[in-house]
N, C-alpha and C positions, 0 to 999 in steps of 0.2 A: 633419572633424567626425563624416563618418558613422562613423568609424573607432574613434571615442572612445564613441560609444552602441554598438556592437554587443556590447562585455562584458554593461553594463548591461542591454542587451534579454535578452540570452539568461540571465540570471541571472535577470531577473525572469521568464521564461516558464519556465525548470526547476525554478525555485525551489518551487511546488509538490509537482512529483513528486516534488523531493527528501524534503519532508518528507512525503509521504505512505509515502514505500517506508521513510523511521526506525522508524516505529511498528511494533511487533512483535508478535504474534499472542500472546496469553494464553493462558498453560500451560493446561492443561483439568484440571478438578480432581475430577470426576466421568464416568461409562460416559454413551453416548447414549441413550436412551431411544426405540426405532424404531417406535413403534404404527400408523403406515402400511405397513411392510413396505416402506419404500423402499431401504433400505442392505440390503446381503448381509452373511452373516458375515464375510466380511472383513474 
């Protein structure tokens, strides 16, 4: 039995990360704007 829950278990506990790592970072569509002086020219 335990054998037939362990897909299930581990699908549900990665299933998260899974979709959290799909989601893709948005183009930037404008320069940063650094008024702290925290970022270098780089």
């Amino acid at each position: 039995m335990i054998r037939r829950l362990l897909p299930l278990l581990a699908t549900l506990l990665l299933l998260p990360v899974l979709l959290h790592a799909a989601a893709a970072a948005p183009k930037l569509a404008r320069h940063v704007t650094d008024r702290t002086g925290t970022l270098s020219a780089q």
